[in-house]
Each structure stands twice: as structure tokens, then as C-alpha cells.
N, C-alpha and C positions, 0 to 999 in steps of 0.2 A: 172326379173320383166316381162320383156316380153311375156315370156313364160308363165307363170301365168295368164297373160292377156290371152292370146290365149287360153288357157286352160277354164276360167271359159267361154270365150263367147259361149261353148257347150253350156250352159243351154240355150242361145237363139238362137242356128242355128240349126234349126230340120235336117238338111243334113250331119250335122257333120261326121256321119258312113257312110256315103258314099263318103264324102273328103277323110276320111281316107282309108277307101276301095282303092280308084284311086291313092294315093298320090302327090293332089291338095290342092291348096289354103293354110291357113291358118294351114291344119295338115301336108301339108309337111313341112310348117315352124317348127310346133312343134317335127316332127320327127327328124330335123334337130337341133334343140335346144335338143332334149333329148339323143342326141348320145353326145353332149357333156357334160350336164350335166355325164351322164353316166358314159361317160370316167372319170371324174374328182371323182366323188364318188369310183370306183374299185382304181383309183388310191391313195386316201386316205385310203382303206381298206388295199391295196398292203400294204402300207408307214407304215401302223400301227403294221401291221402284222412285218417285220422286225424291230421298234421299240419296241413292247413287249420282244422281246431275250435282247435285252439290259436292258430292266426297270426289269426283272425276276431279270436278276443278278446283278444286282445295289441296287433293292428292291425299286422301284419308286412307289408312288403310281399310280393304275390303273385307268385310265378316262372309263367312259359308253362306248366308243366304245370299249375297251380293253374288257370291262367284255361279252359285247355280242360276243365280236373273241373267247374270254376261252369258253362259252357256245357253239359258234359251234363246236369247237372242241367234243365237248360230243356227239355232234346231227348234222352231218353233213350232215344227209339224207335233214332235214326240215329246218335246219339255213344255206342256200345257200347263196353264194356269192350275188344270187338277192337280198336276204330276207335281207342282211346286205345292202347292199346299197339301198332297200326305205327306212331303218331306218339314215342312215347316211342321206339320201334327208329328211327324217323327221327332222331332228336335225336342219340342214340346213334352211330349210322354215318356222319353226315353231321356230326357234331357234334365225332367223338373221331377217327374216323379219317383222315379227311383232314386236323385240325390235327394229326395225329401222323405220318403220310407227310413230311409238308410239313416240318415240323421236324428230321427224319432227313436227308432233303435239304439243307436249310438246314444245318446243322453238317456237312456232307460237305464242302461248295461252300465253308465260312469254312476247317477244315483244308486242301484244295486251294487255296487265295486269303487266306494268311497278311495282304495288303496289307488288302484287304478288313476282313478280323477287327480289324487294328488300327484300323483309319477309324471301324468299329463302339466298339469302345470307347471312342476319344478323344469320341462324338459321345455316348456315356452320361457320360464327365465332366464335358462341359461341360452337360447337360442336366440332370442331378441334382444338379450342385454339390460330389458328392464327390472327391477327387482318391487318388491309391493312397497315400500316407499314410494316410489314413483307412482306421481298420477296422471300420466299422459291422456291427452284428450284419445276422444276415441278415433281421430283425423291419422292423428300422428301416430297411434300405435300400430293401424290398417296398412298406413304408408309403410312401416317399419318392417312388414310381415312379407317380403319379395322372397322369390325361386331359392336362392343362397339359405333364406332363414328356415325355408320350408322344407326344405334338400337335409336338414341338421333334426325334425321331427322324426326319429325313427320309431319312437314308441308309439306318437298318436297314428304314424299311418299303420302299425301294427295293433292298434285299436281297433280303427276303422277295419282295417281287413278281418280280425276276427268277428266283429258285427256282422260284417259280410258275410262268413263264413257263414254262424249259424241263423242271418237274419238275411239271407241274400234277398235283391229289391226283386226278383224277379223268381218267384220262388220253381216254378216248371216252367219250361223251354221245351224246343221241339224245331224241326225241321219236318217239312214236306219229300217227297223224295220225287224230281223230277223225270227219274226214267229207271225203269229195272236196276237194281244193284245186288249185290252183296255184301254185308257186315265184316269184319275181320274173322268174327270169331263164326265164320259161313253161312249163318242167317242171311234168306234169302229178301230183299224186297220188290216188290210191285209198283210199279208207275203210280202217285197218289197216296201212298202209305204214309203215314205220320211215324215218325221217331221223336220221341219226347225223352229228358230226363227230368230229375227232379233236385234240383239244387240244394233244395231245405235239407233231404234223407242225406244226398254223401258229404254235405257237410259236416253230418252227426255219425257219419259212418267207423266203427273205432279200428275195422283194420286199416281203413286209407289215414285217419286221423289219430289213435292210439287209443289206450282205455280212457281217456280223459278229451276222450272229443264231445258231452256234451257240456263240460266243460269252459268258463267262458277264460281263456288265459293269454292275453295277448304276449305273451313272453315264448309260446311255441313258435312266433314270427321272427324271434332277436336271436343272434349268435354276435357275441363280441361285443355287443352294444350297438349292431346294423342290424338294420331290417333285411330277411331274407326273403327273396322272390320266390314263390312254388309255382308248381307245373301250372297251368290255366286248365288242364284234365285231370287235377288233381281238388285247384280251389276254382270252382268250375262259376263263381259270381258271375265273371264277365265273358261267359263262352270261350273258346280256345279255337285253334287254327285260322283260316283265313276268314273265318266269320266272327272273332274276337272282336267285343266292343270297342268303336273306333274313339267312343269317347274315356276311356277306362280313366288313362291321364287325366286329362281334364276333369273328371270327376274326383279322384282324387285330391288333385289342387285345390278345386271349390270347394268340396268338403274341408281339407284342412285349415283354409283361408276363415271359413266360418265358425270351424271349431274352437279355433286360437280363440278367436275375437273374443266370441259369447264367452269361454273358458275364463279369458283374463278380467272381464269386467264382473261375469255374474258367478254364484253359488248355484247351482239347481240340485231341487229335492222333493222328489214326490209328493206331491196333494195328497195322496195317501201313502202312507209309509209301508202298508203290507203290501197294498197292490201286487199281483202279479198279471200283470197285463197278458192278454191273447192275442192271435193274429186272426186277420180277416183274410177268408181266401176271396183272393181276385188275381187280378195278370201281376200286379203289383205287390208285396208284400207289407200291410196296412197295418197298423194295432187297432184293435178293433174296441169303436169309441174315441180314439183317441188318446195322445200323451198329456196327459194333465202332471206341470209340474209347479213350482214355484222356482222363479227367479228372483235370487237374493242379490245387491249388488256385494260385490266383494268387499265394498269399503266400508259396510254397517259389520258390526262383530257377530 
């Protein structure tokens, strides 16, 4: 996290390349942060690389990292040991930290909207079958929690999507613009331009959202008692068109998977009950300090 901090505060310290140039301030900390990072990425590509001899002859299925190690194999001039490891830092950063922003969020917004949290629960009883009589281990409940069960969640992934909405993990975005263009609406650009939006503003925006977009109401998501899909240029969390987050699914599933979990075993309620927590700007969207809550197990009254 830190590193990331140090990192986005480039866009506002015009000397940056010249910190770094000297190896002062704030980029020798980063340099010093990314030898570790570093190390830690080649040492996962090491690890994997000798775990594939084993999953070959076993016949395990191959995870994404495994499929880009087979692909260097073919092309070892251009898929270098670098090139795998900012893809492994990609995985990493786009992978851990924005489902872990977003989760912080999401247990903020269920203690602030006690109604909410229960709507969530009653909609994990009726989807698993357990009822709070039952005290399944925590083994059995996990196992209990497959695609079918999660596919029946339409309220918490309309939870999570509204977190997203006004909590998106990734608060501005931006493209580079590879070679002269024009915008739709005839704005011209230049080879080198940056186009940014800002996720946090049109999520709170109330012509695209209504008078109650800031609002936290995961029920603007439900028609019939399903979850309804919007435009991805509309709830812009996971970028739209062909640059659209490749992991959006998956993130969703993990998130739900952990949501259930923690939801069915624990109570959570703010360390401080007025709190109104801030956010930290970086690339990530962070509470700043920190979610301080209390976990109560559900089975004390």
C-alpha cells in the first residue's frame, strides 16, 4: 500500500525525475520497495516454474500464471522473465487490492445500514438452506457455498455493486492515447494525451444516477427480485468496451464467497459507532486509517 501511495504522488510532485535521477526522497523509498516487491514476484515465477513438472505429470489443471510460463516457453525472446513478473504485479495489485478496498467498503456501508445486513442474511438462509439453528462447521458451510448458491445472491451482489458504485476500488482511470484521434463528441487529441475519468464523481452524478444517487440503496439494482445488469459506461467500477476488467466475474465471486462466510459466522459493528470514516487518495480507493470494527460471533446474543 505504501508503495502505491508513493507512486501515484508523481502526478503531484513535478521533481519526481529528478528524485529519482539522485536516489532521494520519496523514490528511494520506492526503489527500495520495488526490489522487494521484485524479488517476491521472480520468486513466485521460480516456484511455479518447478510446480508445473509436477501438475504436467499429475495432469492438474493449469492456473493463468502457468499458461503465460507455457507461452514463454514458445517466445522467450519477448515473454522475459520482466514481462512475467509485471504480469504477476498485475495480478497482485489488480487482483488483491481493489477486492480488499472494496470489501472494507462494503462492511462500512452493512454497519452504517443495519437493514441492509439483515436483508443479506435472511437472503444467505434462504440460499444455503441453513437456518441459525444450525451450527455447521465453518468447513461445511464454505463447501455448501458453490456457483448454484451464489447465482440465488441477488441482493448481496446488489450490495456489493452499489459499494462499487459510490466506493469504486479504483477511484480515476485514464488511457494514454496512442496516435492522433478524435473523441465523439469532436474533441481533437494528440499522440501522448492522457484521457482520464473519474469514477467516484459519476457515480454520485444524479442525472446518470437520479436525485438519490448519493444515496447508498442497493435496491436501484433489483427489479422483480433479480439483479439488474447496467451499462459498464454507465456504472463505469470495471471500465467498459474492450478494455473492461478481465477479472470483474471473478471478483465478484470472491467477494461473494467471503461475504457469505464472514456474514454467517460474525455480527460486525464499528469500534466507533459515529465514525464516519474518509478516503485516502491513491490509485486504489483506501479508508484512510483504516476499518476498525468489531467481530461478534453470531452465536453470543
Amino acid at each position: 500500500m505504501s508503495s502505491t501511495r508513493l507512486v501515484y504522488r508523481r502526478y503531484v510532485d513535478p521533481i519526481w525525475k529528478i528524485k529519482r535521477a539522485l536516489n532521494v526522497g520519496s523514490e528511494s523509498l520506492i526503489k527500495k520497495h520495488m526490489k522487494v516487491i521484485d524479488d517476491f514476484a521472480y520468486g513466485v515465477i521460480k516456484a511455479k516454474r518447478q510446480q508445473m513438472k509436477s501438475m504436467r505429470e499429475s495432469g492438474e489443471k493449469e492456473d493463468i500464471l502457468s499458461r503465460f510460463l507455457v507461452e514463454s516457453e514458445k517466445d522467450p525472446e519477448n515473454m522475459t522473465d520482466r514481462y512475467l513478473k509485471d504480469i504477476v504485479l498485475n495480478f497482485l495489485i489488480a487482483g488483491k487490492d481493489s477486492s480488499a478496498v472494496t470489501m472494507s467498503w462494503f462492511f462500512y456501508m452493512l454497519c452504517k445500514n443495519p437493514l441492509v445486513h439483515e436483508k443479506i442474511l435472511q437472503e444467505i438462509r434462504d440460499a444455503t438452506g441453513f437456518n441459525d439453528s444450525e451450527k455447521p462447521e465453518a468447513e461445511d458451510f464454505i463447501a455448501r457455498i458453490n456457483d448454484s448458491v451464489l447465482d440465488k445472491m441477488h441482493y448481496l451482489h446488489a450490495t456489493l455493486s452499489e459499494t462499487l458504485r459510490l466506493y469504486p476500488a479504483v477511484p480515476v482511470d485514464g488511457r494514454c492515447a496512442e496516435e492522433d484521434d478524435t473523441l465523439p463528441d469532436g474533441y481533437k487529441l494528440t499522440k501522448g494525451d492522457g484521457v482520464y475519468y473519474i469514477a467516484y464523481a459519476m457515480g454520485r452524478m444524479t442525472r446518470v444516477w437520479g436525485e438519490d444517487a448519493e444515496d447508498f440503496r442497493p435496491e436501484r439494482w433489483i427489479e422483480n427480485g433479480t439483479f439488474q445488469h447496467q451499462s459498464p459506461f454507465k456504472f463505469i467500477a470495471f471500465h467498459g468496451g474492450p478494455r473492461i476488467c478481465l477479472g470483474k466475474d471473478f471478483a465478484y465471486r470472491q467477494m461473494k464467497i467471503v461475504a457469505t462466510a464472514l456474514l454467517w459466522f460474525f455480527r460486525f459493528r464499528l469500534a466507533d459507532q459515529t465514525q464516519t470514516v474518509k478516503y485516502k487518495t491513491m490509485v486504489t480507493l483506501h479508508i484512510d486509517g483504516g476499518l476498525h470494527v468489531h467481530a461478534i460471533p453470531r452465536t453470543v446474543p
